[in-house]
N, C-alpha and C positions, 0 to 999 in steps of 0.2 A: 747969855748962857742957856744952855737946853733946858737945865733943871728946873727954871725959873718963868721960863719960858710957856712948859709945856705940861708944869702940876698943876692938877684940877682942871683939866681940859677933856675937850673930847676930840678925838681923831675917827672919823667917820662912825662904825659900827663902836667903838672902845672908849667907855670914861677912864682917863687916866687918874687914878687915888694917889699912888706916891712913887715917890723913885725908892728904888729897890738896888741901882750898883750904878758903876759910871766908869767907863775907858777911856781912851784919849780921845777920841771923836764920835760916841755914843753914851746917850744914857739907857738905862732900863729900868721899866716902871712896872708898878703894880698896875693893871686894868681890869676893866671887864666888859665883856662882850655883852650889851645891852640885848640886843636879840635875844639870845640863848641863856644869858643868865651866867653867863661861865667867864670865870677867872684869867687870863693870860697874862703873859710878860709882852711889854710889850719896847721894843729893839728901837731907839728913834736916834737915826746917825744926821750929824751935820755935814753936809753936801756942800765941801770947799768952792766957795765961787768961784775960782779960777779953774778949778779943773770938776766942774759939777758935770760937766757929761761922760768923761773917763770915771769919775766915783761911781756915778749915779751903776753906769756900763757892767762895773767891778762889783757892787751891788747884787744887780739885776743879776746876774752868771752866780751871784755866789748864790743868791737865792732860789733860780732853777735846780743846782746843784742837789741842794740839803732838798730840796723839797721831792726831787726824785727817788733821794735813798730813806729805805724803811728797813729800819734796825730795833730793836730793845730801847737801845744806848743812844738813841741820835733822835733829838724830839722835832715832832713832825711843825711844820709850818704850817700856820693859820690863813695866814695873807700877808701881803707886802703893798707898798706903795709907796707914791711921795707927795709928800706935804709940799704946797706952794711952792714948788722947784728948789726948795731948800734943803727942805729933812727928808731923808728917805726914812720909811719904819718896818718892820719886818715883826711879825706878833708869833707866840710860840707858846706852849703847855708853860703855866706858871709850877715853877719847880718851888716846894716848899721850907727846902733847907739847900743855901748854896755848898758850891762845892769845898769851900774853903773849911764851913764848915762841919762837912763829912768828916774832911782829913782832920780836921782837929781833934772831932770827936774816937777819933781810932778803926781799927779793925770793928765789920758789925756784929753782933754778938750771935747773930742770926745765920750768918754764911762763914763755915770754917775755911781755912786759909789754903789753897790747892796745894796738893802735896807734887812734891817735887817729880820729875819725870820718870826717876829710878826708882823712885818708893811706888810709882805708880807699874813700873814694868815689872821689878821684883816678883811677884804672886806669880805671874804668867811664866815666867822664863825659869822659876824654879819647879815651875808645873812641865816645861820644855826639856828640864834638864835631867827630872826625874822617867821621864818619859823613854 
């Protein structure tokens, strides 16, 4: 099992502290980046033997991907790699509250709710209509 496998270890640059969530063929961990001192999630996927070089492929491409695009919303990519032809890992900004529990938590008390498209055209089109 991953979890078991790969708490309290270290993966190159990263000591793994604890696992933090788990998918069907990935866990993710708390780390940190020994170098620099900084905190990351760190992505450590099982690379099915039978088809470890179509995963690993599927991986690699997903990984070019996200690492190309820079957005707000889309957290940047640290590094990737693979572990003894087995695990691949994929490291990322450690997010301090998952998403699960945002939504639980509700609406933030911080960002009011966007108003809807009419209530947003309204002002203008009655500035249009008086015109």
């Amino acid at each position: 099992m991953i979890a078991s496998t790969w708490s309290y270890r270290r993966v190159g640059d990263f000591e793994i502290e604890e696992r933090i969530g788990r998918g069907g063929s990935a866990s993710v961990f708390r780390a940190r980046q020994v170098p620099v001192n900084r905190y990351v999630a760190l992505k450590i996927i099982d690379l099915d033997a039978q088809s470890n070089a179509l995963a690993f492929q599927r991986f690699q491409q997903e990984a070019h991907v996200v690492a190309s695009l820079e957005h707000l919303h889309i957290l940047p990519i640290y590094d990737y790699g693979v572990i003894e032809n087995q695990h691949a890992y994929l490291v990322t900004r450690l997010m301090h509250r998952s998403l699960s529990d945002m939504l639980r938590s509700g609406p933030s008390r911080l960002r009011r709710p966007p108003k809807s498209p009419s209530k947003l055209a309204a002002p203008s089109l009655t500035r249009i209509a008086a015109a």
